[in-house]
KESE-485386 format. One record per atom (N, C-alpha, C): residue in three letters; residue number from 0; atom name; x, y, z. Coordinates in pm, 1 decimal. Each point is the difference from the previous one (the first is absolute). Layout:
# residues N
+---------+-----+-------+----------+----------+----------+
: residuo : num : atomo :       px :       py :       pz :
+---------+-----+-------+----------+----------+----------+
:     Ala : NUM :    CA :        X :        Y :        Z :
...
+---------+-----+-------+----------+----------+----------+
***
This chain:
# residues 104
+---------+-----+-------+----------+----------+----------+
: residuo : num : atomo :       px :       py :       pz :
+---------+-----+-------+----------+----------+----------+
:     Unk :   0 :     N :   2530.8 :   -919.3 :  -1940.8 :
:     Unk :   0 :    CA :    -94.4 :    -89.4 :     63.4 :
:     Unk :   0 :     C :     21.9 :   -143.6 :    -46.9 :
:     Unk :   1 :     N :     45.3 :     -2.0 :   -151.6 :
:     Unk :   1 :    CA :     27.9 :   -159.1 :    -31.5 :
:     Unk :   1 :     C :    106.8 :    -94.2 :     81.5 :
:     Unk :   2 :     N :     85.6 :    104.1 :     49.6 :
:     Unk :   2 :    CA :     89.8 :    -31.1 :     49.5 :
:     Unk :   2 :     C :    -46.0 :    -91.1 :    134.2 :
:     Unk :   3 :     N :    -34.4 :     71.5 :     63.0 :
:     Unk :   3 :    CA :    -31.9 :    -55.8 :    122.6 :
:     Unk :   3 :     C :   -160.1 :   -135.1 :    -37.9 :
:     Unk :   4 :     N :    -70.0 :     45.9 :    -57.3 :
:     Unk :   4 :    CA :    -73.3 :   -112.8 :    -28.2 :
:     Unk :   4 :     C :     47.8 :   -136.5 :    -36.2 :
:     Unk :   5 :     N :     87.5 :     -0.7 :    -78.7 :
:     Unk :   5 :    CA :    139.2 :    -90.3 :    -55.6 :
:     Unk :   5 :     C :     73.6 :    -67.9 :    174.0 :
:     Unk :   6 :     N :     10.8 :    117.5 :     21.2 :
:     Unk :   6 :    CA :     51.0 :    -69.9 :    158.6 :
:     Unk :   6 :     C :   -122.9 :    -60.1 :     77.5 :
:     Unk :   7 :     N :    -86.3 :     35.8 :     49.4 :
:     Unk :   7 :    CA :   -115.6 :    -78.0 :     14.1 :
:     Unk :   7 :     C :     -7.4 :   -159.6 :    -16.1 :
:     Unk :   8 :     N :    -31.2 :     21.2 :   -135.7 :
:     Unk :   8 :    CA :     -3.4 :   -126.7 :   -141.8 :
:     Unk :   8 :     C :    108.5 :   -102.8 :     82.4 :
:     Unk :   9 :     N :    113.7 :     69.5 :      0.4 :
:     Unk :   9 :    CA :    101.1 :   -127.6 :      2.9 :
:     Unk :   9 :     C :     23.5 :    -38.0 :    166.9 :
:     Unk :  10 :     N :    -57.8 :     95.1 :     62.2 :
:     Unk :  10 :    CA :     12.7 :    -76.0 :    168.7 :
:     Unk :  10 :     C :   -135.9 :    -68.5 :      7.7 :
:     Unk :  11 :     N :   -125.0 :      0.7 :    -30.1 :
:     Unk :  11 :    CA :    -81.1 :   -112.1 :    -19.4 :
:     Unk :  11 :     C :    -23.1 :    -48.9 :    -98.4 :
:     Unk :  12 :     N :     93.5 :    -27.1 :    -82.8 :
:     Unk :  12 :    CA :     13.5 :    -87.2 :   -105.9 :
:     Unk :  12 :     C :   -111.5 :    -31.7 :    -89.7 :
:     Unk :  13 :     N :    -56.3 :     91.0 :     -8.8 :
:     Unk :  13 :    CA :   -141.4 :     56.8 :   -125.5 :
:     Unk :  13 :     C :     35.2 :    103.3 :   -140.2 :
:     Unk :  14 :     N :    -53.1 :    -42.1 :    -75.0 :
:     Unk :  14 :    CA :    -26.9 :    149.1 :    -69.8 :
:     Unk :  14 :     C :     10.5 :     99.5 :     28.8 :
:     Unk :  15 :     N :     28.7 :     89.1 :    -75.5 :
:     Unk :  15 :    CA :    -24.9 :    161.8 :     26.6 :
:     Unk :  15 :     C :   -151.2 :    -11.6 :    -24.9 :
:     Unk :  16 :     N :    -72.0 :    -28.5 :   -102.9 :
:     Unk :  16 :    CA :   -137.4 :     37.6 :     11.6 :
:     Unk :  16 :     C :    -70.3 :    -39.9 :     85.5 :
:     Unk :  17 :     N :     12.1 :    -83.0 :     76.9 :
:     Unk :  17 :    CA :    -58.4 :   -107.0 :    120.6 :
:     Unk :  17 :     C :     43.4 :     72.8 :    100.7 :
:     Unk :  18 :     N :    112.8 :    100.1 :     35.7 :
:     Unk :  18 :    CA :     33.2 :     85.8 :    114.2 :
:     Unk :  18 :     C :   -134.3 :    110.9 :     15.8 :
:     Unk :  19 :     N :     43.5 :     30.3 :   -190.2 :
:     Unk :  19 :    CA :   -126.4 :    139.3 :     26.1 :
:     Unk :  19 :     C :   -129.4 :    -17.2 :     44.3 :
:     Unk :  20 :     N :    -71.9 :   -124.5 :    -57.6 :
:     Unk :  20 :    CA :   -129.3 :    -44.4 :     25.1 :
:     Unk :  20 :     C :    -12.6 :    -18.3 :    131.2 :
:     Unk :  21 :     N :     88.9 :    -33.1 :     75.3 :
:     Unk :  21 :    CA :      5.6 :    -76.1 :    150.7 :
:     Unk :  21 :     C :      8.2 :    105.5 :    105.2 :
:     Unk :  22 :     N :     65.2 :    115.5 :    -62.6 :
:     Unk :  22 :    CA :     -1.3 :    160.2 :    115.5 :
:     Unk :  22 :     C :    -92.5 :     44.9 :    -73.8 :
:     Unk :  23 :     N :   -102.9 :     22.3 :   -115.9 :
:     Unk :  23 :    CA :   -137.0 :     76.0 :    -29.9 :
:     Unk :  23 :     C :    -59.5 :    -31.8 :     60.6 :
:     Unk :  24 :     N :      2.8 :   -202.1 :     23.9 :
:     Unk :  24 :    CA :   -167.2 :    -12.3 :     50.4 :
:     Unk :  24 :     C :      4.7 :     20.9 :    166.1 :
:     Unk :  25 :     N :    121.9 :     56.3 :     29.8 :
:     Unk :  25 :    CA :    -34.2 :     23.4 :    171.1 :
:     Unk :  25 :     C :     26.9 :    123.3 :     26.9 :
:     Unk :  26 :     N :    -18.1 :    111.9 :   -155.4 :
:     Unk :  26 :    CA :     -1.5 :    102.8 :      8.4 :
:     Unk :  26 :     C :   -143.7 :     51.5 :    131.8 :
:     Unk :  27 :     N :    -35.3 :    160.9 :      8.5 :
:     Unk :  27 :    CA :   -110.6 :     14.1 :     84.1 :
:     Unk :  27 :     C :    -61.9 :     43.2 :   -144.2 :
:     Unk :  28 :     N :   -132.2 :      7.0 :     -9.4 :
:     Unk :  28 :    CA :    -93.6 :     63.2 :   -108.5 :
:     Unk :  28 :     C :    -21.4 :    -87.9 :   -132.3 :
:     Unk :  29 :     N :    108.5 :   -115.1 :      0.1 :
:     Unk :  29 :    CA :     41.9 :    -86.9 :   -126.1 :
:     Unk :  29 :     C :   -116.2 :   -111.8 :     40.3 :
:     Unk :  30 :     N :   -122.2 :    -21.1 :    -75.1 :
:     Unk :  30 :    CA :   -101.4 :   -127.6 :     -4.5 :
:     Unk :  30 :     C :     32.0 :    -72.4 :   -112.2 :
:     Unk :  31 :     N :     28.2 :     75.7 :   -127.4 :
:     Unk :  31 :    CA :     52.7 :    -74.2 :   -135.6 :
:     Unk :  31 :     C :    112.6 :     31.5 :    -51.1 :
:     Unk :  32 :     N :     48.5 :   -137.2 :    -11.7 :
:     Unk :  32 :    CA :     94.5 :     73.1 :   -141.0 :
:     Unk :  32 :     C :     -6.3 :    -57.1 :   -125.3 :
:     Unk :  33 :     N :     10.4 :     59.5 :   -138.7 :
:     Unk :  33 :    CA :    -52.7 :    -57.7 :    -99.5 :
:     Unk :  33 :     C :    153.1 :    -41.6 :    -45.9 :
:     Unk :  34 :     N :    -33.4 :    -74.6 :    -99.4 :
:     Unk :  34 :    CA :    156.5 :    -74.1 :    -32.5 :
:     Unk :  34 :     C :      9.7 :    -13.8 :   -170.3 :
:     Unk :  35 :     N :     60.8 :     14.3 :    -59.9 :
:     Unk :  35 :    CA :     -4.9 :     21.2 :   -171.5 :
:     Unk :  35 :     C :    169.8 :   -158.4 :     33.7 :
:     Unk :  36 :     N :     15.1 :    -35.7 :   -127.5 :
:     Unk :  36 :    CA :     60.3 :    -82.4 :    -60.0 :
:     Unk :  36 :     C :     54.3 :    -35.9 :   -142.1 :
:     Unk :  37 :     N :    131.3 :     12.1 :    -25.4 :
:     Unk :  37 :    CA :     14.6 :    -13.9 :   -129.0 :
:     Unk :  37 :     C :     21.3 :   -133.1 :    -49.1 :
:     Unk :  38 :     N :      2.0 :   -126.8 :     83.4 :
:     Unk :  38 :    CA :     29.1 :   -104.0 :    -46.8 :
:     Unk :  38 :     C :    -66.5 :    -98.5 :     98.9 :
:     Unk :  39 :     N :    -43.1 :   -145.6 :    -15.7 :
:     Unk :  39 :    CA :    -81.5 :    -58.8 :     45.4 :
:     Unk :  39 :     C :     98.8 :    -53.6 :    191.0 :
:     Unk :  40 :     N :    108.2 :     47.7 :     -7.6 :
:     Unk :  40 :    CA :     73.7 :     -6.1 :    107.5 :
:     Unk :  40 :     C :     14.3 :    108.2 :     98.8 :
:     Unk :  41 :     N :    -19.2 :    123.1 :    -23.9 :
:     Unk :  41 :    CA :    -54.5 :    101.0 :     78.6 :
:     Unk :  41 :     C :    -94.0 :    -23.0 :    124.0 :
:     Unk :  42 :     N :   -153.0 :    -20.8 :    -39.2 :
:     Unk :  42 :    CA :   -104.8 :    -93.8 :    135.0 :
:     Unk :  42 :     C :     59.5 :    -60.6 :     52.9 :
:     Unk :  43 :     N :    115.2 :    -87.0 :    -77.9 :
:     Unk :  43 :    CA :      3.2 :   -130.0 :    142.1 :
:     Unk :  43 :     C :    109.7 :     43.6 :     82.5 :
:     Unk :  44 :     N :     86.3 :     80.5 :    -67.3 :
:     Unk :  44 :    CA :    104.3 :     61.4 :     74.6 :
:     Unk :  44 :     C :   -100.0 :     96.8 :     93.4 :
:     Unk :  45 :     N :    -50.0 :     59.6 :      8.6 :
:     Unk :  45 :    CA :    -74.7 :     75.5 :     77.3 :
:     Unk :  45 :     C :    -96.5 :    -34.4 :    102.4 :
:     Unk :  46 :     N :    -30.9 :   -132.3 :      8.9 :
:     Unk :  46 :    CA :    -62.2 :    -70.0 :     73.1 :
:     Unk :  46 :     C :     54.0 :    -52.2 :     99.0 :
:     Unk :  47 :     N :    125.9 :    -22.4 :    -39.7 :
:     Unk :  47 :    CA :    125.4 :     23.7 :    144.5 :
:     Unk :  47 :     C :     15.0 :    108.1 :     77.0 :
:     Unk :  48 :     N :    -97.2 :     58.9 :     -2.4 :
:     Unk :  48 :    CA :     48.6 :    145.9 :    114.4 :
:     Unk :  48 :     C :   -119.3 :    -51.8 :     84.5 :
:     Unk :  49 :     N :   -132.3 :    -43.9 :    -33.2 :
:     Unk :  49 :    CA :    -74.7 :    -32.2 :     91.2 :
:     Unk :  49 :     C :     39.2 :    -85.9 :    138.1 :
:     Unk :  50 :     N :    111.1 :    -94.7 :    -29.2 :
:     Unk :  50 :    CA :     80.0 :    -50.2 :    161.1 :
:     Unk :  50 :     C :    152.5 :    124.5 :     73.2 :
:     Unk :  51 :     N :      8.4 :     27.6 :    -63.4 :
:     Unk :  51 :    CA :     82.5 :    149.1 :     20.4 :
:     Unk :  51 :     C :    -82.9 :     64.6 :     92.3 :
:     Unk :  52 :     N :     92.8 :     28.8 :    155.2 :
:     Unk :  52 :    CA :    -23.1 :     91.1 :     21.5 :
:     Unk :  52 :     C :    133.4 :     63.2 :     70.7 :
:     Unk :  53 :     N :     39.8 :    141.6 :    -16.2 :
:     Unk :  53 :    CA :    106.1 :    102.9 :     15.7 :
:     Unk :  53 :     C :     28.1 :     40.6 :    190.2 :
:     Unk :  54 :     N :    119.7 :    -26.3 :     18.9 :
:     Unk :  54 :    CA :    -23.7 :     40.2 :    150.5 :
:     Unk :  54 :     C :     36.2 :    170.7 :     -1.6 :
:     Unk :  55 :     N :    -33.1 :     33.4 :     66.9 :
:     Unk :  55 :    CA :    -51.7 :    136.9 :     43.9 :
:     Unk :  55 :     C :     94.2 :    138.9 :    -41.6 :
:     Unk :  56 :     N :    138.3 :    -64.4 :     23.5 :
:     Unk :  56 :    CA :     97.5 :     42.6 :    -25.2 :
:     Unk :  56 :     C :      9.3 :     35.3 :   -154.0 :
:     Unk :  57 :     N :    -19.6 :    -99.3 :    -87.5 :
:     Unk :  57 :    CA :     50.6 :    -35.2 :   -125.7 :
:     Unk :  57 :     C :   -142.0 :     88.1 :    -60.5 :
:     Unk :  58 :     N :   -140.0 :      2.0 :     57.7 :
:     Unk :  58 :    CA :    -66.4 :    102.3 :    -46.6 :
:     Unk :  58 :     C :     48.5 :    140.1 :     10.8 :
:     Unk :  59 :     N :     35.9 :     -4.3 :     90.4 :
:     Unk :  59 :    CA :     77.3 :    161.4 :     36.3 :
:     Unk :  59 :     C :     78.0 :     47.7 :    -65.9 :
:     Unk :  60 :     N :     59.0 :    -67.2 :    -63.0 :
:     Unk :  60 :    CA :    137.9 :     18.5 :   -102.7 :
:     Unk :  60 :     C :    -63.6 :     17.5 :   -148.6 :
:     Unk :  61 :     N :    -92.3 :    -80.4 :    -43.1 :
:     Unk :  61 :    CA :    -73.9 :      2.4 :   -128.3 :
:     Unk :  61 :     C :    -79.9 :    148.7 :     -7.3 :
:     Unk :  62 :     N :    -81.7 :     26.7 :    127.8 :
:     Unk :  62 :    CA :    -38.0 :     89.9 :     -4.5 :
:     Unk :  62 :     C :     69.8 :    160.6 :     28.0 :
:     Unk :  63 :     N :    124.0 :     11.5 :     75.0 :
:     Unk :  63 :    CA :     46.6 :     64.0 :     -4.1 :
:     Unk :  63 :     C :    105.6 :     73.3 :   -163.8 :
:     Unk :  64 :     N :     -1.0 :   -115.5 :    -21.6 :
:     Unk :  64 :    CA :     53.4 :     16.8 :   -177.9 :
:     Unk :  64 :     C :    -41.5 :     12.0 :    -57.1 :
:     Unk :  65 :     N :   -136.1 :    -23.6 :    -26.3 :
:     Unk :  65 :    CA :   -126.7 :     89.1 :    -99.1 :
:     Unk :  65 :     C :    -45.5 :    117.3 :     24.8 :
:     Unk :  66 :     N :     40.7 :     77.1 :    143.8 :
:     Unk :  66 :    CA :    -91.0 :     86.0 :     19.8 :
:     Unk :  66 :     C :     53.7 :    124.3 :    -39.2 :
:     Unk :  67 :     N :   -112.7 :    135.2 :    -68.4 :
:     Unk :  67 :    CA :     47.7 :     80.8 :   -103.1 :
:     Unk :  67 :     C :     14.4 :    104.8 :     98.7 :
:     Unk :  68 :     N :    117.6 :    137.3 :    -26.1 :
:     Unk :  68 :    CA :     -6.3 :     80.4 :     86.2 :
:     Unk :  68 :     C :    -78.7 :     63.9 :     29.6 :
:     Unk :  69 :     N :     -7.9 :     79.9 :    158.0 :
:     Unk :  69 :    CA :   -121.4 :     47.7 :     42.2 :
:     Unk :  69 :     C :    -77.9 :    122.2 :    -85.3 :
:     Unk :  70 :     N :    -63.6 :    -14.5 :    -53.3 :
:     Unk :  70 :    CA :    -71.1 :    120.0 :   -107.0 :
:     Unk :  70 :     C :   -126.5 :     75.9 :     75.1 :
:     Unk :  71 :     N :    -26.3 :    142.7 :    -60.8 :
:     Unk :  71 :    CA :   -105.6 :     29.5 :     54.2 :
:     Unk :  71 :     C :   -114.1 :    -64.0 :    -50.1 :
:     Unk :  72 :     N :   -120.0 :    -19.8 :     38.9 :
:     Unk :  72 :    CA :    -56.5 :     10.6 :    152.3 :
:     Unk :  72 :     C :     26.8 :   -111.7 :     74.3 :
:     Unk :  73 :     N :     67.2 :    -71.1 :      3.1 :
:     Unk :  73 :    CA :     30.4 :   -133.7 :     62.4 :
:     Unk :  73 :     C :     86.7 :      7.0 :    116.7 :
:     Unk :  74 :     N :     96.6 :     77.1 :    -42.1 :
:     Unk :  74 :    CA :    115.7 :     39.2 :    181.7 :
:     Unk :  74 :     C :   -118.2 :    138.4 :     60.9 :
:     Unk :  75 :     N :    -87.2 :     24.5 :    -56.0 :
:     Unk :  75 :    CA :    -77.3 :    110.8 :     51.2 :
:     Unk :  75 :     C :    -73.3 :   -114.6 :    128.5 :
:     Unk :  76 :     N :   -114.0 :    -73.9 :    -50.6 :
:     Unk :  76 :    CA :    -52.2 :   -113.8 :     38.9 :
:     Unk :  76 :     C :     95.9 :    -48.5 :    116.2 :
:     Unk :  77 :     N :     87.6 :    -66.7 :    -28.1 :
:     Unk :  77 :    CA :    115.4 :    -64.6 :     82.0 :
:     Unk :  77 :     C :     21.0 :     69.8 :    121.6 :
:     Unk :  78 :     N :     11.8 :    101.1 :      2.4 :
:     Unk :  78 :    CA :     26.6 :    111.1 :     95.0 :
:     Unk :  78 :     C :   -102.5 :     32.5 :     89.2 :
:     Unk :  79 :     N :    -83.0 :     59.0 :    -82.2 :
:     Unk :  79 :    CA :   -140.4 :     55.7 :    106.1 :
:     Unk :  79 :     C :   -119.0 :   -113.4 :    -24.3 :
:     Unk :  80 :     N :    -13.9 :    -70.3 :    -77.8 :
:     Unk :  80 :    CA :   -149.3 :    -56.9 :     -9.1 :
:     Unk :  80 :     C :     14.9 :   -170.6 :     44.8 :
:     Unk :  81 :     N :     71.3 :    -17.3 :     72.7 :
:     Unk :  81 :    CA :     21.8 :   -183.5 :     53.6 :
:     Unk :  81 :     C :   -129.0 :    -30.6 :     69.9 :
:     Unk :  82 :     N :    -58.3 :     39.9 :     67.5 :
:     Unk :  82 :    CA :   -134.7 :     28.1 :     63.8 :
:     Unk :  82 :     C :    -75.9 :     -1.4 :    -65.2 :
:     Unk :  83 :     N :    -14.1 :    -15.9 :   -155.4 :
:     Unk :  83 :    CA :   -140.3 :    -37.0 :    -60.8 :
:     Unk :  83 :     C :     80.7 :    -78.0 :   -142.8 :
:     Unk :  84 :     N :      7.4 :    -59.6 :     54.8 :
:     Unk :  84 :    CA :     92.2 :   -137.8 :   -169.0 :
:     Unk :  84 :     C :   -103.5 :   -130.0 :     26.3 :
:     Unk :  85 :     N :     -4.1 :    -38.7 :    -84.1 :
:     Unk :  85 :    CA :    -61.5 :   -173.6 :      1.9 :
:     Unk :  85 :     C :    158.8 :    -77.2 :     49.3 :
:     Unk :  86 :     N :    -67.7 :   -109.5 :      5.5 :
:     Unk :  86 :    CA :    144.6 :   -111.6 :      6.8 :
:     Unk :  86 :     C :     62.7 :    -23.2 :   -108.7 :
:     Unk :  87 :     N :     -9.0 :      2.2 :   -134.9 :
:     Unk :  87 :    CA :     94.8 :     26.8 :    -90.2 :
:     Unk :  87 :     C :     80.9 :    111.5 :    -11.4 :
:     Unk :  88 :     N :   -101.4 :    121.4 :     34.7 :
:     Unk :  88 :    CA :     89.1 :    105.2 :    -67.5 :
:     Unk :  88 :     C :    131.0 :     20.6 :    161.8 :
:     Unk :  89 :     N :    -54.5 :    -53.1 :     94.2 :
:     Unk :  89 :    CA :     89.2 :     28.6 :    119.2 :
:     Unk :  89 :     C :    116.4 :    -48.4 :    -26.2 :
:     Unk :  90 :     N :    -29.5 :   -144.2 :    -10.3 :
:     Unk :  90 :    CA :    176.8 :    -48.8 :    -77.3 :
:     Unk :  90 :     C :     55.4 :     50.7 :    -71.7 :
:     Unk :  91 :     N :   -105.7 :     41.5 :   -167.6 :
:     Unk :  91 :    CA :    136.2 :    104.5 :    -57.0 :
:     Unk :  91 :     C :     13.2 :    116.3 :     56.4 :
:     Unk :  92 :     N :    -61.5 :     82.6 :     59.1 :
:     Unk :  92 :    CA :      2.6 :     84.1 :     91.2 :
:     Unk :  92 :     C :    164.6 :     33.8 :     90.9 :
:     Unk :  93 :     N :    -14.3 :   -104.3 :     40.1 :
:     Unk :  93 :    CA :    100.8 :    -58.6 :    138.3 :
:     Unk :  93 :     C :    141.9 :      6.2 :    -97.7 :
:     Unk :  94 :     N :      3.5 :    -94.3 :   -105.6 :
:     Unk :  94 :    CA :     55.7 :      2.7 :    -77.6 :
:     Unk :  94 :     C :    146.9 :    116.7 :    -33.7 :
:     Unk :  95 :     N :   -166.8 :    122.6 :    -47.8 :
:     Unk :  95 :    CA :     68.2 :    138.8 :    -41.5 :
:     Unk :  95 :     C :     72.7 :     56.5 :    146.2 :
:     Unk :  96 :     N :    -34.7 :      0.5 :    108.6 :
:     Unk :  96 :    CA :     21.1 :     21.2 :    101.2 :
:     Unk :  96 :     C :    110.1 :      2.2 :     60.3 :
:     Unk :  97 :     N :     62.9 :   -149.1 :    -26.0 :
:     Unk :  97 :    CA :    145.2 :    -62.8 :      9.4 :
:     Unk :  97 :     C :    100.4 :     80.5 :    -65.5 :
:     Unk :  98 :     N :    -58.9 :    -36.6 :   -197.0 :
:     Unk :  98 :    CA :     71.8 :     84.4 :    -67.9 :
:     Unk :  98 :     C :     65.1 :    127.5 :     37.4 :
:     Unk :  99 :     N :    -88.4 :    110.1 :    111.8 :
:     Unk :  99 :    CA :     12.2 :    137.2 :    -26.7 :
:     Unk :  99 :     C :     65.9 :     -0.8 :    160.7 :
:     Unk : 100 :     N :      9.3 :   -113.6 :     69.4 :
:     Unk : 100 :    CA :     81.1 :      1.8 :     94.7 :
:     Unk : 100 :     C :    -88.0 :     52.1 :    146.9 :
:     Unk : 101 :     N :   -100.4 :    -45.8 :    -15.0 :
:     Unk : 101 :    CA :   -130.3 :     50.6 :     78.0 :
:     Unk : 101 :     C :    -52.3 :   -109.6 :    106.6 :
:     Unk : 102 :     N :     70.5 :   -121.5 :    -12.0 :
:     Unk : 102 :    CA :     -5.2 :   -150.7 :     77.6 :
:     Unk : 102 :     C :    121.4 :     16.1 :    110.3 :
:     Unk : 103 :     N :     10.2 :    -52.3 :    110.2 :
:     Unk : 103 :    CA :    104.1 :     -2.3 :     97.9 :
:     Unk : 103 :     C :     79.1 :    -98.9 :    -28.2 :
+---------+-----+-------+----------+----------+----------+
***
């Protein structure tokens, strides 16, 4: 996943941590994210993701590289239960879906 975040980073010419912050906050279900810091340059580096935003594609790729294989009950879900998900869980939902080759 660093990998491709790294790629991210360097086609909009940000941070890696400013990538991650910038595909969380347009995650679905994501209202906060809390932020820890080891040095007084951390915040401000991180405050650059707030004009960041990821085109659609480049979320797709971040998220497709984080996502963990389909486990039970989750490809269970994926399969039979799409018909009752919130809007977060549909995306990762959709997600597992792809993974298991279940998308056209």
């Amino acid at each position: 996943m660093i990998d491709v975040l790294k790629e991210v980073s360097a086609e909009v010419g940000r941070s890696v941590p400013q990538v991650v912050l910038a595909w969380l906050r347009e995650r679905p279900g994501v209202h906060s994210i809390a932020l820890g810091a080891r040095s007084e340059e951390h915040p401000r580096d991180n405050l650059g993701s707030i004009e960041l935003t990821l085109s659609e594609e480049q979320a797709k790729r971040i998220e497709r590289a984080g996502r963990p294989p389909a486990i039970v009950p989750l490809w269970h879900r994926a399969m039979n239960g799409m018909d009752r998900v919130s809007k977060a869980e549909r995306e990762y939902l959709e997600g597992y879906r792809e993974t298991m080759g279940l998308l056209g």
